[in-house]
N, C-alpha and C positions, 0 to 999 in steps of 0.2 A: 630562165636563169635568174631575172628579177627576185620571183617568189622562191626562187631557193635562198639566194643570197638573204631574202629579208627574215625567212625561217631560221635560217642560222644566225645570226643578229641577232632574233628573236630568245636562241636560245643560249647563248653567251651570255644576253643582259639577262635573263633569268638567273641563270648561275650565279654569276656577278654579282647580284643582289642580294645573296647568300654567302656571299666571302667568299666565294669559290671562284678557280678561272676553269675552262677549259683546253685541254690544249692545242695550240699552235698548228695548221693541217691545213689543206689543201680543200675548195668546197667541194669537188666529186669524192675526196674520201670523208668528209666530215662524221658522214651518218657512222660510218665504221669505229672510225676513231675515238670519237668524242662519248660514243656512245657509254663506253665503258668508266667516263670519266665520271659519268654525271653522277653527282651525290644522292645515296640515297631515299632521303627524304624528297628529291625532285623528280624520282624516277616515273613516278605514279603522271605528271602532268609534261614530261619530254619525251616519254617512250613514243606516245599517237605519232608527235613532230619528228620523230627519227624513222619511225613507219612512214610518214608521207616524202619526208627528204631522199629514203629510201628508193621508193617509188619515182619521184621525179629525176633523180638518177638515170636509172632506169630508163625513163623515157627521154631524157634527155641526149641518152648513148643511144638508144633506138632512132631518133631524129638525127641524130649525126651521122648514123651508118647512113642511113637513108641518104641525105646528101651526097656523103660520100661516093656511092653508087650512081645518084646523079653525073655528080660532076665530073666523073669516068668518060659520060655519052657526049660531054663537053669539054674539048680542049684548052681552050679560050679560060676554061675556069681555073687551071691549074696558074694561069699566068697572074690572075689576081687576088687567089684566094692569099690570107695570113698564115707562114707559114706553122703556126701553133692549130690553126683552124682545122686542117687537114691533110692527115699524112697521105701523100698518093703511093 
């Protein structure tokens, strides 16, 4: 979640440095949303970073399911997981 976070940072001060903002979103929808925002001329060097953002998504929801499923085989988990962490 680190390297997502800083990939996104990454690509807001890119923009930014071009007058542009990106807008306002959520970082598991970033790659969707933002994508569309990005200016033209920046597309050629944010698209790769929206493919990887993509991707870590992706794995990132795959890792959560996983848990998830874990923490079914343990009771004990649901008492102190967060409740944003994981819906049982």
């Amino acid at each position: 979640m680190r390297r997502r976070t800083k990939l996104i940072n990454q690509a807001r001060g890119l923009v930014k440095s071009f007058g542009e903002r990106l807008p306002s979103c959520t970082a598991e929808s970033f790659h969707r949303k933002a994508r569309t925002a990005v200016p033209q001329a920046l597309k050629p060097a944010l698209v790769p970073l929206f493919c990887v953002l993509e991707r870590l998504e992706e794995q990132i929801d795959a890792h959560d399911e996983r848990v998830k499923q874990l923490a079914k085989k343990y009771p004990d988990v649901e008492v102190i997981a967060q409740p944003r962490a994981w819906a049982f």
